[in-house]
C-alpha positions in Angstrom: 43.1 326.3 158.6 44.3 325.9 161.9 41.3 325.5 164.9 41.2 327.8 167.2 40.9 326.5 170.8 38.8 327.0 173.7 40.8 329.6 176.5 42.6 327.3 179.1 40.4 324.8 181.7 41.0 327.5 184.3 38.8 330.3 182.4 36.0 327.8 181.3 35.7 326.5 185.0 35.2 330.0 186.0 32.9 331.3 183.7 29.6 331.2 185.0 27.4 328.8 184.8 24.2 328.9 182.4 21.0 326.9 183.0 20.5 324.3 180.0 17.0 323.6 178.9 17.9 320.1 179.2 20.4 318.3 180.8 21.6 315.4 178.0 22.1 311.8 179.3 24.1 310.8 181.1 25.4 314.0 183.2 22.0 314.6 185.2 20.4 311.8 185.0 23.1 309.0 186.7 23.3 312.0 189.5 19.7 311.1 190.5 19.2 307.6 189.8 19.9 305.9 193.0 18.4 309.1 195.2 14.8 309.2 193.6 12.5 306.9 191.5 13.4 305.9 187.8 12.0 308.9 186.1 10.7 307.9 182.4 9.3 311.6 181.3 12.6 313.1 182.3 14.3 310.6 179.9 11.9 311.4 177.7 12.4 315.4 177.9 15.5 315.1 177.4 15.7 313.7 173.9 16.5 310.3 174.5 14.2 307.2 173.4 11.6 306.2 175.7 12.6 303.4 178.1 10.2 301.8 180.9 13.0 300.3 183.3 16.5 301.1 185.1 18.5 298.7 183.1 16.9 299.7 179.7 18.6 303.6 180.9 21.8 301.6 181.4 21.9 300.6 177.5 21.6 303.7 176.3 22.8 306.2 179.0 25.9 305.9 177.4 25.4 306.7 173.3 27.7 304.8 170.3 28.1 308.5 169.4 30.2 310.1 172.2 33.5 307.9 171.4 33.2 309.3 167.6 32.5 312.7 169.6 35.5 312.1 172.0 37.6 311.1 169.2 36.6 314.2 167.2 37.4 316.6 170.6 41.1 314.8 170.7 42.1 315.5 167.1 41.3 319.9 167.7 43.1 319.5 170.6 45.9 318.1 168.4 44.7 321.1 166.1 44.0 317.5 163.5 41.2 318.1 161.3 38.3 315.1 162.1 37.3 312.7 159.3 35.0 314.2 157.3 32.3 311.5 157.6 32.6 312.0 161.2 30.9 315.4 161.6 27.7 313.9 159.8 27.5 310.6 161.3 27.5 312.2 164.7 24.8 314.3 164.2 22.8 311.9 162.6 22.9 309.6 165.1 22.3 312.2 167.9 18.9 313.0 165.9 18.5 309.7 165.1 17.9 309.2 169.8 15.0 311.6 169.5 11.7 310.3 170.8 9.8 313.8 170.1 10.2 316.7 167.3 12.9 319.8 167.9 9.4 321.7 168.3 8.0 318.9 171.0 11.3 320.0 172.8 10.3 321.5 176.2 11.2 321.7 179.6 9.6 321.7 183.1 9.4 325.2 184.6 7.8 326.7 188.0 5.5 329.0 186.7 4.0 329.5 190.1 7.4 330.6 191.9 7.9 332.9 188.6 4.1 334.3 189.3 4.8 335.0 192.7 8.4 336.5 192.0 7.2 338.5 189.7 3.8 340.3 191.6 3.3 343.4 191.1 5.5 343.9 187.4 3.4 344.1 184.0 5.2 340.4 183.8 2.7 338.8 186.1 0.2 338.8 183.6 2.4 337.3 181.2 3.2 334.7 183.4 -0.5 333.8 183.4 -0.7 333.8 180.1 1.8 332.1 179.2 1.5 328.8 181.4 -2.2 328.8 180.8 -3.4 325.5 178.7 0.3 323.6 179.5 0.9 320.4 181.1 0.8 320.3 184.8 2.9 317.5 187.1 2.4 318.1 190.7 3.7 322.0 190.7 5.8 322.0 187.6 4.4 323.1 184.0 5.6 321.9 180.8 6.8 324.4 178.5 7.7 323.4 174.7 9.3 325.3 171.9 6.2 325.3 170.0 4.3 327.0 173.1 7.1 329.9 173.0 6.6 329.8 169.1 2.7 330.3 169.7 3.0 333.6 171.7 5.8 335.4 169.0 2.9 337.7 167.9 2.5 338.9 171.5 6.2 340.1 172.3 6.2 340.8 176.2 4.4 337.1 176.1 7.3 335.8 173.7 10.3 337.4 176.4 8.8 335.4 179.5 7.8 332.4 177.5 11.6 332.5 175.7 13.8 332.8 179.7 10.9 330.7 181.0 11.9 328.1 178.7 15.7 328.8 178.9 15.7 328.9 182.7 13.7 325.9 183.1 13.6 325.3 186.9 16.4 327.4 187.8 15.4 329.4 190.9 17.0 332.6 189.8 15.2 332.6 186.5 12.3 334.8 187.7 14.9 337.2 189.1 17.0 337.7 186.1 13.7 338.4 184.1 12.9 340.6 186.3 16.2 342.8 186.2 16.0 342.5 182.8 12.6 344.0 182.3 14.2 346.6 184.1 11.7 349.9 183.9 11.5 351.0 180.1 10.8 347.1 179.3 7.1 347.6 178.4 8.8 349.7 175.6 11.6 348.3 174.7 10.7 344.5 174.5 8.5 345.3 171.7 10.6 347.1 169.8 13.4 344.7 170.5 11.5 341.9 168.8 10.3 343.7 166.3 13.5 344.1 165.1 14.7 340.9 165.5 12.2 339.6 163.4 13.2 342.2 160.6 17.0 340.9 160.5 16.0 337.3 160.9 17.2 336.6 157.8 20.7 338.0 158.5 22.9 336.4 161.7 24.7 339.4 161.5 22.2 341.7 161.6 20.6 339.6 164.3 24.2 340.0 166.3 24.0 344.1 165.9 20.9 344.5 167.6 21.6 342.1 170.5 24.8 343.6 171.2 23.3 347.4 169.8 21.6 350.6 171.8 18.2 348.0 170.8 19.6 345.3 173.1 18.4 345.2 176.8 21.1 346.2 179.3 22.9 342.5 180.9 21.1 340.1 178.2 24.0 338.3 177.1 24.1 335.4 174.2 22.8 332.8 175.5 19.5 334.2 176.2 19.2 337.1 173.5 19.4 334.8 170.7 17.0 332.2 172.5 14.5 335.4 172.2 15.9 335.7 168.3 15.6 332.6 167.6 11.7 332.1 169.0 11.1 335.8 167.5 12.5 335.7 163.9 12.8 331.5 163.0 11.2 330.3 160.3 10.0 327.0 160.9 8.5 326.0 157.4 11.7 326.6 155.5 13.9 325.6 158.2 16.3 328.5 158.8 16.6 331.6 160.7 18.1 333.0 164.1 19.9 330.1 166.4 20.6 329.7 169.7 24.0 330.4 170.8 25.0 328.8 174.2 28.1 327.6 176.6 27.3 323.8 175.1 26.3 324.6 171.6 29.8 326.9 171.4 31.7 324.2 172.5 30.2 321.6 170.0 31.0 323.8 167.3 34.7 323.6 168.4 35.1 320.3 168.2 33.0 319.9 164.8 33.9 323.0 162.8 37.1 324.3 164.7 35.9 328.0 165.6 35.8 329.2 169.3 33.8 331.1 170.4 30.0 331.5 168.4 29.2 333.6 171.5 31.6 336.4 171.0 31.5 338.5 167.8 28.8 338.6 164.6 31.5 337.0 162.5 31.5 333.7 164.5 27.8 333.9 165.1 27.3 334.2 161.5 29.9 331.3 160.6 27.8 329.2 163.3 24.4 330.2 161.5 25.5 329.3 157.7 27.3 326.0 159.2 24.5 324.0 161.0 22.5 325.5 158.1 24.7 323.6 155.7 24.8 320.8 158.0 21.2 320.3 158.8 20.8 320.4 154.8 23.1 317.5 154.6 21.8 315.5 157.5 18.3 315.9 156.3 17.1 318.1 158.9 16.1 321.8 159.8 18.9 323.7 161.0 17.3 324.3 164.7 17.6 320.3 165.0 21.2 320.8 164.3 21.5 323.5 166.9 19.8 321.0 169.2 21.9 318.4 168.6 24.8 320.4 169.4 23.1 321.5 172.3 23.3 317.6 173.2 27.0 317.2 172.4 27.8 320.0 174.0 28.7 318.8 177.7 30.3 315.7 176.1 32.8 317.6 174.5 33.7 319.5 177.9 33.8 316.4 179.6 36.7 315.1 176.8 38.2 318.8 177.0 38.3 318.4 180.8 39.8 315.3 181.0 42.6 315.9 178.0 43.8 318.9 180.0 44.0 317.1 183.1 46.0 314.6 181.7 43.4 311.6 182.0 
């Protein structure tokens, strides 16, 4: 079967930019080091093993993995099928960098700009509820997947706690919850993840009512199945809903050849059964595959970059 490839450089450049969770090394992290302190926990949020020092970064900023990556990102350009030990030994070794668990994954987030963007909505009070109990660091709190997993039962709780942890520190993020909230979300929300959490079980199903009348009005991929995925996953058996974003689309063109996960139920669906099959084979549930490719992702746009630039 013949890949299909991302649209030209020009499209991608212009689309806009989302807000990871995390930033994977080295992208963010060489950008500061020089302008502020060596910062171990932001390492350490990130994924990567724990190092005390500014030359123990240097030996691992730059992962054995990415030239197997870069390798795999040249052949679909070539429309060449990769080796097939490649696509496993990749995302083994990305896994294998982890310092915490997929559900120890978290992200630092302003809950007190969010608070005070938010006065005066019913979200306030989700906002309170959401951050109370998480780690503090000067005015940033710490929010993890398994805190947005905690408030699932409680579903205008589980929206603010799901873009919370999507938008990170982003200063906009309060804003687009906001909009999104719009004035029917007291009602709506609810039913919304109600309904996600009946079609967990099917991507497809999970794609209609995202993209269906059920869906709230402007919430694209990227964030509705963030909110599917913290809704509907089932942690114990390992599969479910999974997140669908810019990087994790453009990992699963270089290792399985489709573009784009983001833009019909078919490919969502093909994404879904593939890092389920892969996370089987690696050994692993099939959110820490999504993860993984969440960590390839700006690796393979780097390669993509530079191949149509003619570097």
């Amino acid at each position: 079967m013949t890949a299909t490839l991302p649209p030209d450089l020009s499209a991608t450049v212009r689309t806009r930019r989302s807000a990871p969770a995390c930033t994977p090394v080295p992208d963010a992290i060489n950008s500061t080091l020089g302008r502020k302190p060596f910062n171990e926990a932001y390492l350490r949020l990130d994924g990567w093993r724990r190092v005390s020092s500014a030359a123990q970064f240097d030996a691992v900023a730059e992962p054995t993995w990415t030239a197997s990556l870069a390798d795999v990102v040249r052949r679909r350009a070539a429309s060449q099928q990769p080796a097939p030990s490649a696509i496993p030994g990749i995302l083994t070794e990305i896994v294998g960098h982890w310092v915490e668990a997929t559900d120890q994954h978290g992200v630092w987030w302003d809950a007190a700009a969010w608070r005070d963007g938010l006065a005066g909505t019913p979200l306030v009070g989700a906002v309170e509820r959401v951050a109370d109990g998480l780690t503090l660091l000067s005015d940033r709190t710490l929010i993890t997947r398994e805190h947005v997993f905690s408030v699932r039962d409680r579903p205008i709780d589980l929206f603010v706690a799901s873009m919370a942890w999507g938008y990170g520190l982003s200063g906009y993020g309060w804003y687009r919850t906001r909009a999104l909230f719009g004035r029917d979300g007291s009602a709506q929300i609810p039913r919304l993840v109600g309904e996600l959490q009946e079609s967990a079980g099917s991507p497809e199903r999970t794609w209609t009512v995202l993209r269906g009348s059920q869906g709230l009005r402007g919430l694209g991929p990227a964030f509705g199945t963030k909110i599917a995925y913290f809704a509907g996953y089932d942690r114990t058996e390992g599969c479910g809903p999974l997140i669908a974003d810019r990087w994790t689309a453009w990992s699963f063109w270089a290792l399985a050849g489709s573009w784009d996960i983001r833009a019909s139920a078919d490919l969502y669906r093909r994404y879904v059964e593939t890092a389920t099959s892969w996370a089987a084979e690696v050994g692993v549930r099939s959110d820490d595959l999504e993860r993984a490719l969440f960590v390839a992702g700006p690796h393979v746009l780097r390669t993509w970059r530079a191949l149509k630039s003619g570097r």
